[in-house]
N, C-alpha and C positions, 0 to 999 in steps of 0.2 A: 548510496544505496544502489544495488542494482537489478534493472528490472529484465525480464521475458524478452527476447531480442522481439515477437511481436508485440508487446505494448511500448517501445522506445518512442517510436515515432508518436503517439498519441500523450506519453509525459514529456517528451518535448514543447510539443504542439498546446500544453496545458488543458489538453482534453482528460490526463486521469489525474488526478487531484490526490488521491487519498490509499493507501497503501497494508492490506490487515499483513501480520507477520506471528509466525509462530518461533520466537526466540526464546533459549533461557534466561537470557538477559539484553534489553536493548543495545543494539550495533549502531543506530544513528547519533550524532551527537550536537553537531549545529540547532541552534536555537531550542533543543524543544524537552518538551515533555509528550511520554508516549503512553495513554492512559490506554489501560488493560480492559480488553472487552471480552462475554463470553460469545461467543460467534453467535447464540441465540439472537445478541443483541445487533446486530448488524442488521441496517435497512435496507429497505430495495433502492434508495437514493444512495449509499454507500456500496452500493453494486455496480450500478452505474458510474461512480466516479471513482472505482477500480478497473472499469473498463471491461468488465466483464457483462456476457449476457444475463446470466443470473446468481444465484445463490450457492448453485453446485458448481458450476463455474466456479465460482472464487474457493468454496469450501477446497474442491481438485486443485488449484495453483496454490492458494496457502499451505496445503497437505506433506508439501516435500520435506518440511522438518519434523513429520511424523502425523496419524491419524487426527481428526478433527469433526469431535462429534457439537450439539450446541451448547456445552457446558464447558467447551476448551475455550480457555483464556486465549486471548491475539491481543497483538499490542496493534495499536488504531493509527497508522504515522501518515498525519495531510502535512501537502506538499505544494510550489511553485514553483517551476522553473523559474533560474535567474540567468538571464543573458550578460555575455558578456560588454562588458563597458570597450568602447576603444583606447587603444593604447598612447599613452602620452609620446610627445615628441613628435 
């Protein structure tokens, strides 16, 4: 998945968790399930651990695959970085 060249360093750092997306169809595939929300439903603790200030905030970054009023569906994708292991030998 790839994020805002400003939020990189804070989903490394495991400070943004949680990811809203406006897709026609889910792009991530590792582990998961990516349940469909309508943005109404997004909390102010799922702002936060998008890394944004607030709620227009995130509405304007999610927006780039088109308008987003609070009855558009987003799919909801939480996240953790995984470091890597070191290499044998």
């Amino acid at each position: 998945m790839l994020f805002s060249q400003e939020l990189r360093d804070d989903v490394l750092a495991g400070e943004v968790t949680v990811s809203f997306r406006l897709w026609k169809r889910p792009k991530v595939k590792v582990g998961g399930r990516y349940p469909v929300v309508p943005f109404a439903a997004v909390t102010g603790a799922d702002v936060l651990r998008a890394g944004e200030p607030d709620r227009e905030a995130l509405r304007r970054r999610a927006a780039h695959a088109g308008p987003i009023d609070d009855s558009t569906l987003l799919y909801r994708v939480e996240f953790h970085p995984v470091r890597g292991g070191t290499k044998p030998g």
